[in-house]
N, C-alpha and C positions, 0 to 999 in steps of 0.2 A: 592601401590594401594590396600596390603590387609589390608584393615580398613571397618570401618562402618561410613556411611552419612546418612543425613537427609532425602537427594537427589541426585541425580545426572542424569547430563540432560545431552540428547545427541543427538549431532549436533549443528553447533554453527551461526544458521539461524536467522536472527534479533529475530523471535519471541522469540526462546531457550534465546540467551545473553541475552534478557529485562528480562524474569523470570529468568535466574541466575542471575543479577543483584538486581532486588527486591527482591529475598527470602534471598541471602547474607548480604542486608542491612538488612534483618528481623531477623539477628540473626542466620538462619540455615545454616548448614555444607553440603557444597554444592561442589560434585566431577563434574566437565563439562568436557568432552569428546567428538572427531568427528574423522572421520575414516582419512579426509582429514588433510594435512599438512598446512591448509591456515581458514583463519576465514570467516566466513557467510555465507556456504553450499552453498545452493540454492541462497541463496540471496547478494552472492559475487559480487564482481568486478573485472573486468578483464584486464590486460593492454593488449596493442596489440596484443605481440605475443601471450598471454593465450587465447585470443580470439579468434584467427588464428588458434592455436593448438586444439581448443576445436572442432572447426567448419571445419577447409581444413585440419587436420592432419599436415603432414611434410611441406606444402607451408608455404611462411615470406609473413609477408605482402608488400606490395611494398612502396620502401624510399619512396614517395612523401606524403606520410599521414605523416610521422612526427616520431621522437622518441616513440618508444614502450611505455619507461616508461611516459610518458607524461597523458597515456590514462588510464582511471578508466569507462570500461563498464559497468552498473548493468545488473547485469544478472535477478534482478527482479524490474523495474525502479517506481518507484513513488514519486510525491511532498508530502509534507504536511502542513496542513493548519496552518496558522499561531497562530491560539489559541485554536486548535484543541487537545485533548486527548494526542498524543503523545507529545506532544509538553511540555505536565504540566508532563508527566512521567519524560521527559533529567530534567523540574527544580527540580523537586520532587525530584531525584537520585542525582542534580549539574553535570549529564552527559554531562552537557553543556560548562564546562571547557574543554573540549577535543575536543571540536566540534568547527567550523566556520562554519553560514549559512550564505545563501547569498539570496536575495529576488528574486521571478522568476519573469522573466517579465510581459506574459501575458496569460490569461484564454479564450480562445474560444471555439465556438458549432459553429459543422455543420448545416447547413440550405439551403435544396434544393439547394444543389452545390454548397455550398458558405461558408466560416467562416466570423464569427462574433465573435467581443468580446461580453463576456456574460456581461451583464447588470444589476447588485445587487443593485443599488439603483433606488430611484425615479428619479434622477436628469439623470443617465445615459439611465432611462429606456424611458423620454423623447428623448437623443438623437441618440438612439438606430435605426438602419436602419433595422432590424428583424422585426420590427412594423409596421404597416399604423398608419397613426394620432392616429386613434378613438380607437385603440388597444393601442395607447402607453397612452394616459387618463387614460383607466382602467387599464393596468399597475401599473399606478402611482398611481394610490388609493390603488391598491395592494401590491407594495411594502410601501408605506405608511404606512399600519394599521401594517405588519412584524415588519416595523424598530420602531414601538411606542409600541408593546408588548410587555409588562412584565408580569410576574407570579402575580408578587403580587400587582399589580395596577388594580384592576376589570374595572374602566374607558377606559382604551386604551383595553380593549378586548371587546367593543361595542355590551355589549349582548351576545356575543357567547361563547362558552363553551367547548374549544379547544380540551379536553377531552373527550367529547360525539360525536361532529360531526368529518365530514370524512374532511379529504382536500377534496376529491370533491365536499363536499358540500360547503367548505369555498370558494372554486375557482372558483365556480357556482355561488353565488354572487355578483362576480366581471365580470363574463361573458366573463373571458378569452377565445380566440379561442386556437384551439388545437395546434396549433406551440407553441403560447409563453407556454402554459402548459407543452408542449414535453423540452425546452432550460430550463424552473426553474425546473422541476424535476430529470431531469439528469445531467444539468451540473451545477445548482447552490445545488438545495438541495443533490445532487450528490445519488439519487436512483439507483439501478442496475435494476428495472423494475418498471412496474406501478400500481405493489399491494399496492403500499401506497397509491392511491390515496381512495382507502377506508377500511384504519387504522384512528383512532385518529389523528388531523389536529395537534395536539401539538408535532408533531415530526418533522414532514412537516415544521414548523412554525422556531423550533430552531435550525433546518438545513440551514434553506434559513438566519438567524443571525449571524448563526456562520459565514456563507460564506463571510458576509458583514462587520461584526466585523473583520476578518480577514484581509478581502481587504483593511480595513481601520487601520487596526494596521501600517503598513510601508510605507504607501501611493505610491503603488507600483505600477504597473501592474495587479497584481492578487492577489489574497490569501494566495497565497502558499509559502514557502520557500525552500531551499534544501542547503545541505550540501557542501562547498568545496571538490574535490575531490573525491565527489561520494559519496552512499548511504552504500558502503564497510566500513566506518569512523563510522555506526552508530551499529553494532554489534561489533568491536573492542571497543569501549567507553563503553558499556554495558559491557564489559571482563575485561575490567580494570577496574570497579568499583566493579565488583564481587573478582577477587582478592586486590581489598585494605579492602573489608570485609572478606578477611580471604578463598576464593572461589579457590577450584584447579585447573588448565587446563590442559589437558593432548590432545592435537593434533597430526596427525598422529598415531590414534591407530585403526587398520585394524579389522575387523571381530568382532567391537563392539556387544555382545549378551546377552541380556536382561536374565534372569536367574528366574525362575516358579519355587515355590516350589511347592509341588503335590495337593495341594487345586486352583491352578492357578494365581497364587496371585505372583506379581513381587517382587525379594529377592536383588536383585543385577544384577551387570555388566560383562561378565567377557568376556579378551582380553589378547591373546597371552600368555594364563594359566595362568593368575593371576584374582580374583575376588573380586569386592569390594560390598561390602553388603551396603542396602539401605532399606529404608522406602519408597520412592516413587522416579517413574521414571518419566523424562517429556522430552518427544520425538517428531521429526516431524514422522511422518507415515512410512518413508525409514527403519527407525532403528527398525521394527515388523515384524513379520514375510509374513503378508499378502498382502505387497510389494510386496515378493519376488518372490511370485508365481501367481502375476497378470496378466502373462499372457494365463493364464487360466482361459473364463471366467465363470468356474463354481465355482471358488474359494471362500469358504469360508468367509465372512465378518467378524470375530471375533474382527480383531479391527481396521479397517478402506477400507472402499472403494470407488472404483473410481464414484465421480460423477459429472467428466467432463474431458475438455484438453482445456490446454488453448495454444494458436497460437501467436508466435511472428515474427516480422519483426525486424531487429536491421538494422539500415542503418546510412553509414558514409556521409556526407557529407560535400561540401564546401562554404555552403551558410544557410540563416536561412531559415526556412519554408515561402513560397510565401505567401502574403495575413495576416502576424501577425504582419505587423510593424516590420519589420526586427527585431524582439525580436530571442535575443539569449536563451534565453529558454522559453516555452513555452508547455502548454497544449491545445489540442485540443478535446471535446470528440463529437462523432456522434452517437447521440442517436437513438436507435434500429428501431424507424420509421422511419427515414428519411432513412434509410438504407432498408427495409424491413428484417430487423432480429427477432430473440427472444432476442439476446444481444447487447449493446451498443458496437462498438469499439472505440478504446482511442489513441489517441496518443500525446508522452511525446515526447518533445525534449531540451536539453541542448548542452554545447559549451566548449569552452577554458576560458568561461568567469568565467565559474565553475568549471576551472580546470581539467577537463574530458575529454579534448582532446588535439591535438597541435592545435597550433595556428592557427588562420583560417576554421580551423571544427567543425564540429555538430556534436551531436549524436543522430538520432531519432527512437523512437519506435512505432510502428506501434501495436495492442494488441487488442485481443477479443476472447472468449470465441468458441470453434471451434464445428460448427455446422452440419458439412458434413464431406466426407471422403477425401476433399480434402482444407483440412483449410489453403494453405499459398494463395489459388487462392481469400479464403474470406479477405485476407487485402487489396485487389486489392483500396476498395475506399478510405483508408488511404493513401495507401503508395500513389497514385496518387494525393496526395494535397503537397506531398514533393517537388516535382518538380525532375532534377537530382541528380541519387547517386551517390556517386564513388564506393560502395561496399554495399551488401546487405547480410543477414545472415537469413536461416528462422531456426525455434525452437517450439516444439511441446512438451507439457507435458503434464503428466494426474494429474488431481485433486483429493486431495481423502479428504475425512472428516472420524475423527473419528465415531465409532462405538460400541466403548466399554463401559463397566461401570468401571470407575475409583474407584469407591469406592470398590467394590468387586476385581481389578485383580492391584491396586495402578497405573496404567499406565493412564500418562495424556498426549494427545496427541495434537497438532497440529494440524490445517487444512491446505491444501497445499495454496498457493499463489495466487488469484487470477486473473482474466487481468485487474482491477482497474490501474489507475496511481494517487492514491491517497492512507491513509493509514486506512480510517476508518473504511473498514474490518480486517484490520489485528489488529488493536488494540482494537476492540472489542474480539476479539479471545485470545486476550496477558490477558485483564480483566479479561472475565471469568475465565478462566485456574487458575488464580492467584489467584481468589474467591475459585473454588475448591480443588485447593493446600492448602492453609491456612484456609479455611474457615471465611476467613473477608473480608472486601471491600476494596479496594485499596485507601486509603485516598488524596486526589490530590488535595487538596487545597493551591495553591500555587497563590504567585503575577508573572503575566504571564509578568510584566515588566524586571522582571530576567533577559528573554533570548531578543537576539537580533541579526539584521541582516541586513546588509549592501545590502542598494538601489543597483540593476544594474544600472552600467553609460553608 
């Protein structure tokens, strides 16, 4: 361990394995380290009894759920979209040899007490029951002009100037009412609130594409895909691409501590008296100091603070979600009006079909952003579209964002996980990082026909 790196990252959280994965393939000497004896931090998987152990202590789970090893819980659950950023990083890397995805069934929004599948095209937006006739018209002229935009075709952007006006003003237009507004901006353009509706429509625009490009990449159910075995399979694949470029790992090492030379500037690592010297550190927030004494909250922001908790429900069950077409896995998200929130909740469910449980069960998550001082009572109108559980797990964490400057102390941090069941925050966060590590853009031009993924039957 005493040598000198390029880098060296610590914790081995999907975000950490994808930058040790890229910088290893870039050439640099890259030491990876986590306190844990097991891969993905935060964003692990857990068989039964680790999830038993984590949540009832000393209680087994009870035979009738099945073989322990059978089960891969995430402990930070999300799809991804089928032609989506992450997706061009596994071909970019060929992390896609160690990977099986599998297509997820299907994509619904809540709607005044009810799910519906979300509606991405014209054709579905016609048979959509979300709609009255005269709303599913405009609709369809809506989705319409979406699916015939191109950048560089000025004909299919009929005058308008994607750039200058707002989505609301593109939407105004169209004279959409406020439901269908509320279902394409949270569950197809997938926003986490409604400040986009007066940003530049040309974001607005190649979100609601990507959704539909996707959907129509496997002709699935939904857009999304997700990994055999769990979401555990996709920081392991980032580790082993890091060491076939030559990248160290060093797991179970305790009391991992980031090392300040007296101008503040990070120098190295050091763990159980040995220290390996470094040029620059890339951590989630846990591994700094200003974790550690968060719970004081006069503490210090130097280099990351809490700005938020997000609330989980994990529930087992033995049947698929009511109301989804008995799809064995599935997304539901209920956007923050229909709910009277400030945040959207999410809920992801998969099955045995995905390898993630025994035979005959679900796993579903229930997820949102916790708004009060009693956040497991706010998944009450998730978890009540599940129907019955056999077991239920609640989970409370705090959010933190960086807050340092990386240039002056070399520490590049993470942001924690947020209650998305999708991946386009976390991989916008894996980008930049990667920009200000190297200082270049992450080149991702790949043929997205690469990867691939087998229909649910």
């Amino acid at each position: 361990m005493d040598e000198e790196y390029d880098v060296i990252v610590l914790g081995t959280g999907l975000k950490e394995c994808i930058l040790s994965g890229l910088l290893s393939v870039d050439g640099l000497k890259v030491l990876h380290m986590d306190r844990n004896d097991y891969y993905g931090g935060a964003s692990t998987s857990l068989n039964l009894n680790q999830l038993w152990k984590r949540f009832r202590g000393d209680d087994k789970p009870p035979e009738s759920l099945g073989p322990s090893k059978e089960y891969n819980v995430d402990m930070i659950p999300k799809f991804m979209m089928a032609n989506e950023v992450l997706v061009r990083i596994l071909i970019h890397t060929d992390v896609t040899k160690y990977l099986n995805f599998k297509a997820v069934d299907g994509s619904f929004v809540y709607n005044k007490g009810k799910i519906y599948k979300v509606p991405a095209t014209d054709v579905e937006a016609l048979k959509s029951p979300l709609m009255g006739l005269f709303e599913k018209r405009r609709a369809r002229k809506f989705f319409i002009y979406v699916q015939d935009y191109e950048d560089n075709d000025p004909k299919s952007h009929e005058g308008l100037d994607l750039n200058k006006i707002t989505a609301r003003d593109l939407i105004s237009k169209y004279g959409l009412e406020d439901d269908t507004i509320d279902f394409i901006g949270h569950a197809l353009a997938l926003y986490l609130d409604d400040s986009y509706l007066d940003q530049p429509a040309i974001d607005f625009v190649k979100r609601m594409k990507l959704y539909a490009e996707s959907l129509a990449r496997f002709q699935g159910g939904s857009p999304y895909i997700y990994p055999l075995y769990g979401l555990g399979e996709l920081p392991q694949g980032f580790a082993r691409l890091s060491a076939v470029y030559g990248g160290t790992y060093m797991l179970n090492k305790p009391d991992c501590s980031v090392v300040f030379d007296d101008s503040g500037k990070a120098i190295g690592v050091s763990s159980e008296g040995e220290t390996a010297k470094c040029k620059k550190i890339v951590c989630d927030p846990s591994y700094l100091p200003d974790k550690a004494s968060s719970q004081n909250e006069t503490y210090l922001c130097h280099y990351a603070c809490k700005v938020g908790r997000v609330t989980r429900a994990i529930c087992i069950m033995s049947h698929p979600i009511p109301e989804t077409k008995d799809s064995h896995s599935v997304q539901v998200i209920l956007p923050q009006k229909q709910l009277g929130r400030k945040s959207d909740m999410y809920v992801f469910c998969c099955s045995y079909t995905h390898n993630v449980a025994a035979s005959g069960k679900h796993i579903a998550f229930v997820t949102t952003e916790a708004e009060t001082d009693n956040p497991e009572a706010e998944l009450n109108p998730g978890i009540d579209l599940l129907g019955p559980v056999d077991e239920i797990f609640f989970d409370t964490y705090d959010r933190y964002e960086p807050t340092n400057q990386p240039e002056s102390d070399s520490c590049f941090i993470s942001t924690s996980y947020d209650a998305t069941t999708h991946f386009e925050s976390t991989v916008k966060d894996v980008i930049a990082l990667y920009s200000k590590i190297t200082g270049k853009e992450l080149d991702l031009t790949v043929d997205l026909n690469a990867a691939s993924a087998t229909p649910e039957e």
